[in-house]
C-alpha positions as CSV (number, residue, x, y, z in Angstrom):
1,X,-6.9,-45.4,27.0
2,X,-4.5,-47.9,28.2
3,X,-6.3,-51.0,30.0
4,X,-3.1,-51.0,32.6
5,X,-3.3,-47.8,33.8
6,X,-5.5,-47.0,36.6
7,X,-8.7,-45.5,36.3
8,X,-8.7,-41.6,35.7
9,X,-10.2,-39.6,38.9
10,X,-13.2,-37.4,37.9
11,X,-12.7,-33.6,38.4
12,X,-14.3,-31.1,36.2
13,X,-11.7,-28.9,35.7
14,X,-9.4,-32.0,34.0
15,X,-10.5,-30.6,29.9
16,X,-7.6,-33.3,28.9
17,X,-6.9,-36.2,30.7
18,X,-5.9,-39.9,30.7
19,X,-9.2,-40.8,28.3
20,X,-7.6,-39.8,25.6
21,X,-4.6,-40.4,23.5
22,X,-3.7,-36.7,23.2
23,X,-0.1,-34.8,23.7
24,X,-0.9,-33.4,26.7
25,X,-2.7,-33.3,29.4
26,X,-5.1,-30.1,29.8
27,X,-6.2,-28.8,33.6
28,X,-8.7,-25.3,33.4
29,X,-7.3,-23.1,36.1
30,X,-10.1,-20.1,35.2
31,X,-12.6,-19.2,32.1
32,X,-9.3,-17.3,30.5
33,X,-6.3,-20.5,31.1
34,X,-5.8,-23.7,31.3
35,X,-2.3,-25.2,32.1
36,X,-0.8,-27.9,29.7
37,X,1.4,-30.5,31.2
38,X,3.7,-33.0,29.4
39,X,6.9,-34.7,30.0
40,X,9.5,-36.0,27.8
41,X,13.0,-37.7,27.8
42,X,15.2,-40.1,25.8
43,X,18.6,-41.7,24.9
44,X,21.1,-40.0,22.7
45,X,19.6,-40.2,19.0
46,X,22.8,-38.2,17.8
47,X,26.7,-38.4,19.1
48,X,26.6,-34.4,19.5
49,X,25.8,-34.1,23.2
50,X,24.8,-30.2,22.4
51,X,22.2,-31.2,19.9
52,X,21.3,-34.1,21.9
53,X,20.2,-31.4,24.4
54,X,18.5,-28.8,21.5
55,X,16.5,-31.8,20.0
56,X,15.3,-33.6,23.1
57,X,14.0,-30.5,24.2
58,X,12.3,-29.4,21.1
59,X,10.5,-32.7,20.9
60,X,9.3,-31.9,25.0
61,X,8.0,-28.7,23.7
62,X,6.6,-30.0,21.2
63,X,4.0,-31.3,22.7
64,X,2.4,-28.3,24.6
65,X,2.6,-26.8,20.7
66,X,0.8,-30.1,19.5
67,X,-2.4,-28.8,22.3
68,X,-2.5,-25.2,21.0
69,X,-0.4,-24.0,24.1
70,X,2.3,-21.9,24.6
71,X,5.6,-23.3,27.0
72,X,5.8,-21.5,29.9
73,X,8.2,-23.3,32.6
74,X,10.2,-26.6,32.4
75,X,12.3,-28.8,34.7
76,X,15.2,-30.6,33.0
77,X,15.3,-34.5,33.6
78,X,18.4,-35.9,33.9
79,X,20.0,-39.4,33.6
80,X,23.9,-39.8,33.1
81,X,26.9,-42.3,33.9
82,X,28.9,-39.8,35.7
83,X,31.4,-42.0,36.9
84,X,31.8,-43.2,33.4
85,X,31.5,-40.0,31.0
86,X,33.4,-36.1,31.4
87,X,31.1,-34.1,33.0
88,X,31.3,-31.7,29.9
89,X,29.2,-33.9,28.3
90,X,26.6,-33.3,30.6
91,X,26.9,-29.8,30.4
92,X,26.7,-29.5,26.5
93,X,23.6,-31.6,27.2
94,X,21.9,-29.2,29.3
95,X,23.1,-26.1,27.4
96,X,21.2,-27.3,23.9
97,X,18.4,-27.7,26.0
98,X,18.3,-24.6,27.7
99,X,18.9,-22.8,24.4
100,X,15.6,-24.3,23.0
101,X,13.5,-23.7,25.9
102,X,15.2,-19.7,25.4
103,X,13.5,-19.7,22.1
104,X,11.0,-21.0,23.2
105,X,10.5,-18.0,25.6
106,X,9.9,-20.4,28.5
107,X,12.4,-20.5,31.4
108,X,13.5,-23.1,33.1
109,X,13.2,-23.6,37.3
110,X,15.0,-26.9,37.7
111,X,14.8,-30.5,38.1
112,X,16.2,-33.5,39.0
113,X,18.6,-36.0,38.0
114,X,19.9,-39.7,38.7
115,X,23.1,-41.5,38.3
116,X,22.4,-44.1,35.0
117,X,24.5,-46.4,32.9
118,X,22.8,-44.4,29.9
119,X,22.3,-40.7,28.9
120,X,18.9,-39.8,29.2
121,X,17.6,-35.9,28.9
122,X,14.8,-34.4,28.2
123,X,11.6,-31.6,29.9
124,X,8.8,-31.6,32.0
125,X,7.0,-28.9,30.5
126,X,4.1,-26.3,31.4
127,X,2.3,-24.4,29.5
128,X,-0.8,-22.3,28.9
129,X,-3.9,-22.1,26.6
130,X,-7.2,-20.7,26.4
131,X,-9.4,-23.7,27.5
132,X,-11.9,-22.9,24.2
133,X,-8.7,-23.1,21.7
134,X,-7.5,-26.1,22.2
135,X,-5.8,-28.5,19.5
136,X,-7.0,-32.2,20.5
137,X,-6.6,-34.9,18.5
138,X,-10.8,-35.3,18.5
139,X,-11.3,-32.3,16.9
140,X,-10.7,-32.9,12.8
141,X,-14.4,-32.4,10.6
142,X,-15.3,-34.0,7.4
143,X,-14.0,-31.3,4.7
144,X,-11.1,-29.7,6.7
145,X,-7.6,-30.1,5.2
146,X,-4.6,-31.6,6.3
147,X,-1.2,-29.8,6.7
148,X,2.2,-31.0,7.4
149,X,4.8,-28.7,9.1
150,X,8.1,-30.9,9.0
151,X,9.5,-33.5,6.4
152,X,9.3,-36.5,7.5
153,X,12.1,-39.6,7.0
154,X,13.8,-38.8,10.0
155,X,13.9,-42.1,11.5
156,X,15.4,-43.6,8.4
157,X,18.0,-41.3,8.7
158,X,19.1,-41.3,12.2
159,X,18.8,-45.0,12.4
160,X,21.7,-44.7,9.6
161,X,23.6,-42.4,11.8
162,X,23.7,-45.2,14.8
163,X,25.3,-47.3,11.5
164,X,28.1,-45.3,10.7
165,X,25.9,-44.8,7.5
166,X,25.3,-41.1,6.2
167,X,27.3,-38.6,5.3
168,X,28.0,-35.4,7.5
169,X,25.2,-33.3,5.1
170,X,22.6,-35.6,5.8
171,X,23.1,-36.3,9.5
172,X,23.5,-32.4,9.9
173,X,20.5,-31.8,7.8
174,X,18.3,-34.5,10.0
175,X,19.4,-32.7,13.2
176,X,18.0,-29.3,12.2
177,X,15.0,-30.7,11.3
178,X,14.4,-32.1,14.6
179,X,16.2,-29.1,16.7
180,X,13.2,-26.7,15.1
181,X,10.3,-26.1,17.4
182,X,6.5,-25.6,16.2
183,X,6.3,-22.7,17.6
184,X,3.6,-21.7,15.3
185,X,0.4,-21.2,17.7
186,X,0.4,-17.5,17.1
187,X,0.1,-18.2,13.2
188,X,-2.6,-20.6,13.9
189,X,-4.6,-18.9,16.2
190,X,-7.1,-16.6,13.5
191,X,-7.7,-20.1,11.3
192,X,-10.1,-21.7,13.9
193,X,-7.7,-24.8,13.8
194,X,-9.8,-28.0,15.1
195,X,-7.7,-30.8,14.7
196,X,-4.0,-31.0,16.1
197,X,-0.8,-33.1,16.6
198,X,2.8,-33.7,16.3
199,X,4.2,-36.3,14.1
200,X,6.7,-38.4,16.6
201,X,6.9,-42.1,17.6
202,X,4.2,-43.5,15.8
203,X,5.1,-41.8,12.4
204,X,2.9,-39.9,9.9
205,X,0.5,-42.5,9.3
206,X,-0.2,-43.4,13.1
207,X,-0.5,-40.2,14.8
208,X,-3.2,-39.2,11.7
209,X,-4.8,-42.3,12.4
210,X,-5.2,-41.5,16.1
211,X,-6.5,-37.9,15.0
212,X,-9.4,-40.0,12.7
213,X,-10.3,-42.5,15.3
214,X,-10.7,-39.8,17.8
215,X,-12.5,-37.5,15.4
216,X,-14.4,-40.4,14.2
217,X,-13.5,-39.3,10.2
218,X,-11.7,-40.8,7.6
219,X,-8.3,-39.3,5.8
220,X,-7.6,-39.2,2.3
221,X,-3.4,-38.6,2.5
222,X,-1.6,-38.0,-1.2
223,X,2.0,-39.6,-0.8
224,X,2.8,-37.7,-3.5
225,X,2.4,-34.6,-1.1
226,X,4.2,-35.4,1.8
227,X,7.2,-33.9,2.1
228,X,10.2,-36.3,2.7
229,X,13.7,-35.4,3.1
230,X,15.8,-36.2,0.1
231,X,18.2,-38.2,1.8
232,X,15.6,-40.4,3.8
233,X,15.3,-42.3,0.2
234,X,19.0,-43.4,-0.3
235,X,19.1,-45.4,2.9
236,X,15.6,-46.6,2.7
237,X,16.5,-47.7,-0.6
238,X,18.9,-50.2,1.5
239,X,16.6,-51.7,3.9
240,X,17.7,-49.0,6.7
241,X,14.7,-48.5,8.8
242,X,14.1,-48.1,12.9
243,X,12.7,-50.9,14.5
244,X,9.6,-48.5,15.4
245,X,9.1,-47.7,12.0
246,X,8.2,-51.7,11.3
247,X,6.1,-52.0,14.2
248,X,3.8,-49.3,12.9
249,X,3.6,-50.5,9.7
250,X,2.8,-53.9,11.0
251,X,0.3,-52.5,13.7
252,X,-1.2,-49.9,11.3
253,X,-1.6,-52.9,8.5
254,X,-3.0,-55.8,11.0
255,X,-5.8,-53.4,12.3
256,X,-6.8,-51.9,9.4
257,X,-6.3,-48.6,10.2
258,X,-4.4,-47.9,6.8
259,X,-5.0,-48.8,3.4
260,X,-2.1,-48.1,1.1
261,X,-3.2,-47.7,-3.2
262,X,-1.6,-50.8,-5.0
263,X,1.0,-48.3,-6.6
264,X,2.4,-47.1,-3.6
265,X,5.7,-49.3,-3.3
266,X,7.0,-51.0,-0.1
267,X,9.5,-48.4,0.3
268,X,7.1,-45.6,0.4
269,X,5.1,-47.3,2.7
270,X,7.6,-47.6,5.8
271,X,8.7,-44.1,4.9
272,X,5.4,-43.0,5.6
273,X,5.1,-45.1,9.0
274,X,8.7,-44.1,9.6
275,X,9.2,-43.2,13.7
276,X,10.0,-39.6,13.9
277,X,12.1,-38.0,16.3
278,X,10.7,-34.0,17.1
279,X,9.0,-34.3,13.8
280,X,6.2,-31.5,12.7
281,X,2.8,-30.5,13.2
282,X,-0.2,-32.0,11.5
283,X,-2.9,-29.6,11.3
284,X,-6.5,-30.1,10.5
285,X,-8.1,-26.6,9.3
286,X,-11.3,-26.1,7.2
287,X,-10.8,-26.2,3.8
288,X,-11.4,-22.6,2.2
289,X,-8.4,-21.3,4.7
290,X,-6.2,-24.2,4.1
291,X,-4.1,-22.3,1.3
292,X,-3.5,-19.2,3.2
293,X,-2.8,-20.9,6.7
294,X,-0.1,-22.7,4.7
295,X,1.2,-19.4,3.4
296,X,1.2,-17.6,6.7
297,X,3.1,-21.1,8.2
298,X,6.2,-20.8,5.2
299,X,6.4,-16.9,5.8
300,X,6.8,-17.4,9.5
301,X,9.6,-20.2,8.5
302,X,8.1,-24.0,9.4
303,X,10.0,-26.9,7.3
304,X,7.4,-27.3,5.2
305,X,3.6,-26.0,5.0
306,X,2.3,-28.7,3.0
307,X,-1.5,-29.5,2.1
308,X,-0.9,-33.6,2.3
309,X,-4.8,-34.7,2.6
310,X,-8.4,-34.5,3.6
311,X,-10.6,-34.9,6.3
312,X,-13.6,-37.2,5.1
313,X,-17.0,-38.9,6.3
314,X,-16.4,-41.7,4.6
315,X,-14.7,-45.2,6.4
316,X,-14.3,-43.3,10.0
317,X,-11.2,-44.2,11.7
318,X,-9.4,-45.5,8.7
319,X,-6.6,-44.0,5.9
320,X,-6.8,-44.0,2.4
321,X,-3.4,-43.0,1.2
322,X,-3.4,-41.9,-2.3
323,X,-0.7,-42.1,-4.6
């Protein structure tokens, strides 16, 4: 919990709250549902304003995916310069977001918005989950494996799109990667799934270390098993990373929480710290249903279904990553 922010008040019905670093907050309304709330908004990370819209709302709903839920309502936050851009803009903005929460099969009810100097869009967003089935970040065993829904490498790659540095394929590639929701709880619902959470700011490498600390395990995670997006090598191999990706890296390495094996190189190293945008799920599940959980994720078409790791006893709180 964040020393700055003011003390949580006690109420038994809060099952996820502020004392924990988890995607959502969780609030039991009877024995049957709970509500999950989350909110979520940014600046443009493409020039497309109608993808702007689809990806900033997949990344809101992301998170009520991340806690087992399923979105049920959303209210569009809005920040734009509207003396200063066509109002078109804003409403290719809104339209890629209402076409994700569609899919989504939430509706939106409204929401609010604010003259700004700088595009900023994204959801507040409420879902609904059985309060016994939910995905917190506490919940990975020694044992369970760890599966990866999305390639990661994003941030690479739309960090070289603010340069004027990929080519159409890539950038278009990037974009549907981030535009795709995890909507994947009905898939996971049979596999008793303990452990959950969506790969986003913090990268790969930080939001598995927040699932260890919490869970109080170590991870074993196989570089050589994480799916990366072809293109994120090319401009890694020049030195293009976000800023967030370093600060992981540096935050992740200062405190321990990561260990890299000698032979993983530098580059592979940020990649795997890299500061996704909308990025997948990571899913801790026991081991013997591991294979088929993956299965049943590819036939129901996630990114990727990839076993990337372990859940282990051994160094709790802390990575091993593997070559």
């Amino acid at each position: 919990m964040l020393k700055f922010l003011p003390p949580s008040v006690s109420n038994a019905n809060v099952i996820v709250g502020l004392d924990t670093p988890d995607d959502a907050g969780v609030y039991k309304i009877s024995d049957d549902v709970a509500i999950v709330q989350t909110v979520d908004f940014f600046t443009p990370i493409v020039d497309d304003p109608y993808w702007f819209g689809a990806i900033a709302a997949a990344n809101a709903l992301s998170d009520v995916y991340a806690m087992g839920g399923k979105p049920v309502t959303a209210l569009n936050m809005v920040a734009f310069p509207v003396t200063k851009l066509d109002k078109q803009v804003l409403a290719e903005i809104l339209r890629g977001g209402a076409d994700k929460v569609r899919e989504s099969g939430a509706v939106i009810l409204g929401g609010h918005s604010i003259d700004d100097p700088e595009p900023k869009y994204g959801l507040a967003v409420t879902g609904v989950v059985h309060p016994g089935k939910i995905g917190a970040k506490g919940g990975a065993r020694p044992g369970d494996k760890i599966i990866l829904t999305k390639p990661i490498g994003i941030g690479v790659i739309t960090t070289a799109i603010k340069r004027g540095a990929t080519t159409q394929a890539h950038a278009d590639e990037a974009i549907q990667v981030m535009a795709k929701l995890n909507n994947v709880v009905d898939v996971l619902a049979p596999y008793d799934v303990r452990g959950l959470t969506d790969i986003t700011g913090f990268g790969l490498l930080g939001h598995a270390s927040e699932v260890a600390r919490e869970s109080k395990t170590g991870m074993r995670i196989h570089s050589a098993q994480v799916p990366v997006l072809a293109s994120t090598y090319e401009y890694a191999n020049q030195g293009i990373f976000p800023g967030g990706s370093k600060t992981n890296f540096k935050f992740l390495t200062t405190r321990e929480y990561i260990h890299f094996d000698p032979s993983i190189d530098e580059t592979q190293q940020m990649i795997l710290c890299d500061a996704v945008t909308s990025g997948g799920l990571l899913i801790c599940v026991a081991a013997d249903k591991a294979d088929a959980l993956a299965a049943d994720l590819k036939a129901n078409g996630t990114l990727a279904a990839a076993i990337i790791g372990e859940v282990v006893a051994d160094h709790p709180g802390k990575i091993m990553v593997m070559p």
